[in-house]
N, C-alpha and C positions, 0 to 999 in steps of 0.2 A: 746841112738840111735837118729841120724837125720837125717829128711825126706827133700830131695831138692826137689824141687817144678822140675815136668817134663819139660824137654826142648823143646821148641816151635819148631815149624816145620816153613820151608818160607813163610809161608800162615800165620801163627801165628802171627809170626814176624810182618807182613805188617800191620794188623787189631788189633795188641795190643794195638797201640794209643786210640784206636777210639771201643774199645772192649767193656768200660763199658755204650757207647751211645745203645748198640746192641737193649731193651727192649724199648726204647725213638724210635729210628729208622724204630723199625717194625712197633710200634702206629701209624707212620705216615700217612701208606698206609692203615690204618683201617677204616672201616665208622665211623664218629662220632654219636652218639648217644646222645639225647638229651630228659631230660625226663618233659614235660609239669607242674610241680609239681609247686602248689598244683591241676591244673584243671584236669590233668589223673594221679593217684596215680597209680603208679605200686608197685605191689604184693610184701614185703618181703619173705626173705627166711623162709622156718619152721620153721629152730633152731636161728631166731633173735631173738635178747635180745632186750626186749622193756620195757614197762610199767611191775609192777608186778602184781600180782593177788593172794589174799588170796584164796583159795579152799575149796569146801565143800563137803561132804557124799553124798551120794544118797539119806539120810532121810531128810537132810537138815545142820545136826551139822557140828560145824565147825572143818578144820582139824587143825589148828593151837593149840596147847598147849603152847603156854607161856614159852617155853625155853630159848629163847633168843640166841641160836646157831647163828642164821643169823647176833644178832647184834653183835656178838662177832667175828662175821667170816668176815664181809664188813670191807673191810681197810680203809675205806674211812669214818667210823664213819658217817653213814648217816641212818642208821636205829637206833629204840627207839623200846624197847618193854616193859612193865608192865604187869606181869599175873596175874588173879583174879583165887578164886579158885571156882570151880561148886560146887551147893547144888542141892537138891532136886525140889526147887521151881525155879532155873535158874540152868538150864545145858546147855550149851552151845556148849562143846566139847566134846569126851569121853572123860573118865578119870577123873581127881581128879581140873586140870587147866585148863586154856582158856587164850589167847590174848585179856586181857583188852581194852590195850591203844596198838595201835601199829601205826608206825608213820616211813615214809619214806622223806629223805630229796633230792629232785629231783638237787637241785642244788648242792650236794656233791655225789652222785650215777652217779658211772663208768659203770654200767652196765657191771662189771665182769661178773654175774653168780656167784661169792665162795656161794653166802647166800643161792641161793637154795640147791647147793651142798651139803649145810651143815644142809637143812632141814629135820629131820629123819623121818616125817611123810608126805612130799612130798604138805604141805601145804602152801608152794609156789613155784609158777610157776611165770615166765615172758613171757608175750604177744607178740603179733605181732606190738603191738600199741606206734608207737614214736613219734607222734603228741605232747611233753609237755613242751608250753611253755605259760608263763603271764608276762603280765605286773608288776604285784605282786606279790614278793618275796616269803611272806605268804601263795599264792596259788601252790606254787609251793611243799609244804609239805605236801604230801597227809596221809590225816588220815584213820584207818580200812572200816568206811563207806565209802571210795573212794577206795579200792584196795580188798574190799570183793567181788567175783564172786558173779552175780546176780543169784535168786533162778530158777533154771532151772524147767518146768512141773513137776509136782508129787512128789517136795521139800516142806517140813513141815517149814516153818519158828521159825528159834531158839530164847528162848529157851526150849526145850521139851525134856523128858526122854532121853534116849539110848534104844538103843532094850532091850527088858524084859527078862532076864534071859543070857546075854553075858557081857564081858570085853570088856575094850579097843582094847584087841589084833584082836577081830573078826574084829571091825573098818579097823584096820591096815592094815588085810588082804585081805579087796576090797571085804567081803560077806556082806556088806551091797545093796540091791539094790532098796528099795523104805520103806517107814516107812510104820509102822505096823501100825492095830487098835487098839494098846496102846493107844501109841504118839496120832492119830488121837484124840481117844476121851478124850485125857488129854488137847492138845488144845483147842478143844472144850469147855473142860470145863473151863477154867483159861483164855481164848480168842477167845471167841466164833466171832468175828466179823474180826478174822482172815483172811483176802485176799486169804490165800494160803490153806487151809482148803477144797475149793471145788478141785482143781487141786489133793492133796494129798488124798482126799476122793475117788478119782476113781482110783486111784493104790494101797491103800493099803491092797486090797485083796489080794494083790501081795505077799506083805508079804516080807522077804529076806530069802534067800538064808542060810539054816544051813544045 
């Protein structure tokens, strides 16, 4: 079966020359707009794709495990991941691994989005933030300490137990919502000159959420 393309009418006809100028033509009689950048930055949209951001828990640990989904997902071969596994004396993540070594190459990143897409613990996110660029090729490969979210009020700095008596899965499921007096007095004990210790010590009477 085939489809003819419908037949124009005399109006049609007249403005076909000049039909694909239609979207240039309207611009014309538009205001221009001009945006003073860098002296007035205006606002991206919510859902821009900027900079990445590693994620963290409420207690403080981090949500990245070490899968390596994102580097196997970016077409553009511009993520690195190496995963360390957590012990006792360094926990990091929940669960069994962590994101060792994790490594973004700003000069090969399309800023698709697949990698978050393909993060199963939602342990990264991409910013508002498109400000990246140097003179320095080198600078422009940002490592874990550049792309780990800063420890927000009544975050325990990792690395510290997991809540005492749950799995990974409680993690997963967003019932974490400030570190207990576990973690509290395990820091204490192991790093007692800990910065984040007093902010975490007045929430976690809080406790989380079972």
């Amino acid at each position: 079966m085939r489809f003819e393309p419908d037949e124009k009418g005399p109006l049609g006809k007249l403005f076909a020359p000049v039909a694909g100028f239609g979207v240039t033509i309207s611009s014309v009689f538009k205001p221009m707009v001009t945006e003073q950048y860098p002296f007035e930055k205006v606002p991206t949209q919510p859902r821009y794709h900027g900079r990445h951001q590693l994620n963290r828990y409420a207690d403080g640990l981090e949500k990245c495990i070490g899968c390596e989904l994102c580097a196997w997902a970016c077409p553009a071969d511009a993520i690195y991941v190496e995963a360390g596994n957590n012990t006792p004396d360094a926990q990091y993540s929940p669960g069994e691994r962590y994101g060792r070594v994790y490594q973004i190459n700003y000069l090969r990143c399309i800023f698709c989005g697949l990698c978050i897409e393909a993060c199963p613990t939602r342990a990264l996110t991409m910013t508002n933030e498109y400000e990246l660029t140097s003179p320095e090729r080198a600078e422009l490969i940002y490592e874990k300490q550049d792309l780990l979210a800063p420890l927000q009020e009544g975050m325990l700095a990792a690395p510290h137990p997991m809540v005492a008596g749950v799995d990974d899965d409680y993690y997963y499921r967003g019932e974490v919502t400030a570190p207990t007096e576990e973690q509290v007095s395990w820091v204490r004990e192991h790093r007692p000159d800990d910065p984040t210790l007093q902010g975490a010590r007045a929430r976690a009477g809080e406790g989380a959420s079972r």
